[in-house]
C-alpha positions in Angstrom: -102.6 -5.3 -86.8 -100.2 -6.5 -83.7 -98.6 -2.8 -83.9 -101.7 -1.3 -83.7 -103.2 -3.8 -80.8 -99.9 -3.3 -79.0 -100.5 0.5 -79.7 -104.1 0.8 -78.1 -103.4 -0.9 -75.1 -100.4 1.4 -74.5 -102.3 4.1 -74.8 -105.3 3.1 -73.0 -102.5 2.4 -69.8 -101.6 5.7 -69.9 -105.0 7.1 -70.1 -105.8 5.0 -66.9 -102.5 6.6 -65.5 -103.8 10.0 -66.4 -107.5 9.6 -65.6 -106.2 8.3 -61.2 -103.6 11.3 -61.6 -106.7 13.7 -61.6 -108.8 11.4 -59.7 -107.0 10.5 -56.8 -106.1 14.2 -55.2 -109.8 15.0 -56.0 -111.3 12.0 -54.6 -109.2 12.8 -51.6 -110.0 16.3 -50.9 -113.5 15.7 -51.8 -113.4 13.2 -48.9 -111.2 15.5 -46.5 -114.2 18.7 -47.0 -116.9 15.4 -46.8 -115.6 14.5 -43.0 -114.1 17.4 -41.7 -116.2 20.6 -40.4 -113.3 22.6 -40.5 -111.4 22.3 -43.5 -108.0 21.8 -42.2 -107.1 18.2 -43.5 -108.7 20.0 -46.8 -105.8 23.0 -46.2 -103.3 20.9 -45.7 -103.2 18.6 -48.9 -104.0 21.5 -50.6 -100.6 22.8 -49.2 -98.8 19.4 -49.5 -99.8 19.7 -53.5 -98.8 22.9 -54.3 -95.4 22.4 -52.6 -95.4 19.1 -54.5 -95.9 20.7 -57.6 -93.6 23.5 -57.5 -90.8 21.6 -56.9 -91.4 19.2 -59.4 -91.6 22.0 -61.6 -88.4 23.5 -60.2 -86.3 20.5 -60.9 -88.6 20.4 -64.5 -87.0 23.9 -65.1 -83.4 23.0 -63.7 -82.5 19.4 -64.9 -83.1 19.3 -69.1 -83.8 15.2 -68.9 -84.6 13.7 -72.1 -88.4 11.8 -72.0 -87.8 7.9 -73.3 -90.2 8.9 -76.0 -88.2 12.0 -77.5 -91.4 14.3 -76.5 -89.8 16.7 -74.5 -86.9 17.6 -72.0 -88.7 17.8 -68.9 -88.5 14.0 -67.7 -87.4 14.5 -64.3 -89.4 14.8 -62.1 -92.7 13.1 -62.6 -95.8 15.2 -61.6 -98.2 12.6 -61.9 -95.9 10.2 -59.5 -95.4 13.5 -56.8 -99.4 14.8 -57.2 -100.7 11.0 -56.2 -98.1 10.0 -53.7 -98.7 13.9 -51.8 -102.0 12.4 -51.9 -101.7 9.1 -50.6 -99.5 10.2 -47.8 -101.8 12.7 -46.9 -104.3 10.3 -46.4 -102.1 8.0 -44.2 -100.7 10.7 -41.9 -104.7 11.6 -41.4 -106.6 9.0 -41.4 -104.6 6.0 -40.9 -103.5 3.0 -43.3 -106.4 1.2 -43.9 -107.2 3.8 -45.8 -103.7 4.5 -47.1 -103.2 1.1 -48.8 -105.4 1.9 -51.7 -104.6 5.2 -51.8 -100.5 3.8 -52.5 -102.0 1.6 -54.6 -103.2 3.6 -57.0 -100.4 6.1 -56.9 -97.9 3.0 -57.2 -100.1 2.2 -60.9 -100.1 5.9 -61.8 -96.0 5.6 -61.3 -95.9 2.2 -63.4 -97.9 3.7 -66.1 -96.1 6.5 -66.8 -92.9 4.3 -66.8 -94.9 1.4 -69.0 -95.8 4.5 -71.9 -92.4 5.7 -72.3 -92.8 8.8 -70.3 -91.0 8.5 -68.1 -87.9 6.9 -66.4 -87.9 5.0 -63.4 -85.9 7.1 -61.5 -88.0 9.8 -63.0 -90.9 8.2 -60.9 -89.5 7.6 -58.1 -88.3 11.0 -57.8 -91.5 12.2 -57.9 -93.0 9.8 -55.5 -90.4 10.9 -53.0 -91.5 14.4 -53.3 -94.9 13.7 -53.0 -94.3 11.3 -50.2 -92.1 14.4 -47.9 -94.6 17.0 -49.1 -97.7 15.0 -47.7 -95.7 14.1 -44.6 -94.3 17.4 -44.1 -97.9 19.3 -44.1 -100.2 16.2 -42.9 -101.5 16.3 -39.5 -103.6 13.3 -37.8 -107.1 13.9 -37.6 -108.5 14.2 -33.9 -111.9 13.8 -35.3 -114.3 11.3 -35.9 -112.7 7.6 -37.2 -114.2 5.4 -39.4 -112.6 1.8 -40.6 -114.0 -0.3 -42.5 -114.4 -4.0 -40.5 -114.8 -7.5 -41.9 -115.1 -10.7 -40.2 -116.7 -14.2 -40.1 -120.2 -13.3 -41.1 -119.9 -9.7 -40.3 -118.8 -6.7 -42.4 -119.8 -3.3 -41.7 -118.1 0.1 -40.9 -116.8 1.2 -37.3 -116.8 4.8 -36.4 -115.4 5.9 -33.3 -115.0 9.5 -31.6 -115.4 12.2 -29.1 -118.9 13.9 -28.7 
């Protein structure tokens, strides 16, 4: 019974690592089309994932790495690490690190998860988040638009938006 315990709750990490892979780059762009009449911040993580991804999958191709678990040769990179980190950077270089923070957070779980289920190494992760990471910076522009940050304070907690009509 403690096999099987220990069993589920691996598996239900990695299905919470899996589910904020997807989640994450769609939340994101989903946002980015949400704010932005024109569809650049949209073009331009869709550019920092796609360069993300084929490079990860370059290096997948190149670099026959073992996974922990025996499943395969294609450890290094992880895609899961690069596809949220290009996302999370994306979202700092455009709209700033208050919204950044959780952003890294989530792509710094999606990381630990797929080091905690035996997919990955760590250095197989953090490969991936430094693609994802170069990628986001290298294609991620700030946005001149609108700003909106979230404000708390004694008694007071609202949302500030600031910008040029």
């Amino acid at each position: 019974m403690l096999l099987s315990s220990s069993y589920c709750s691996a598996s239900s990490l990695e299905q919470s690592g899996d589910v904020l892979h997807l989640l994450l780059p769609a939340v994101t762009l989903g946002a980015s089309i949400a704010v932005e009449d024109d569809y650049q911040g949209s073009w331009q993580l869709i550019k920092s994932g796609v360069v993300s991804r084929v490079a990860v999958e370059g290096l997948k191709y190149a670099i026959d790495k073992q996974r922990p678990d025996g499943s395969g040769d294609d450890s290094f990179p992880s895609g899961h690490t690069a596809d949220t980190f290009a996302a999370a950077t994306f979202v700092q270089q455009r709209y700033g690190w208050q919204w950044a923070i959780p952003a890294y957070v989530a792509a710094g779980y999606v990381g630990y998860t797929r080091v905690a289920s035996d997919n990955h190494y760590l250095e197989d992760v953090l490969a991936g988040a430094a693609i994802g990471i170069v990628s986001g910076l290298y294609f991620t522009d700030p946005y001149k638009g609108i700003t909106i940050s979230p404000i708390a304070g004694k008694d007071n907690y609202g949302i500030y938006i600031s910008g040029t009509f």
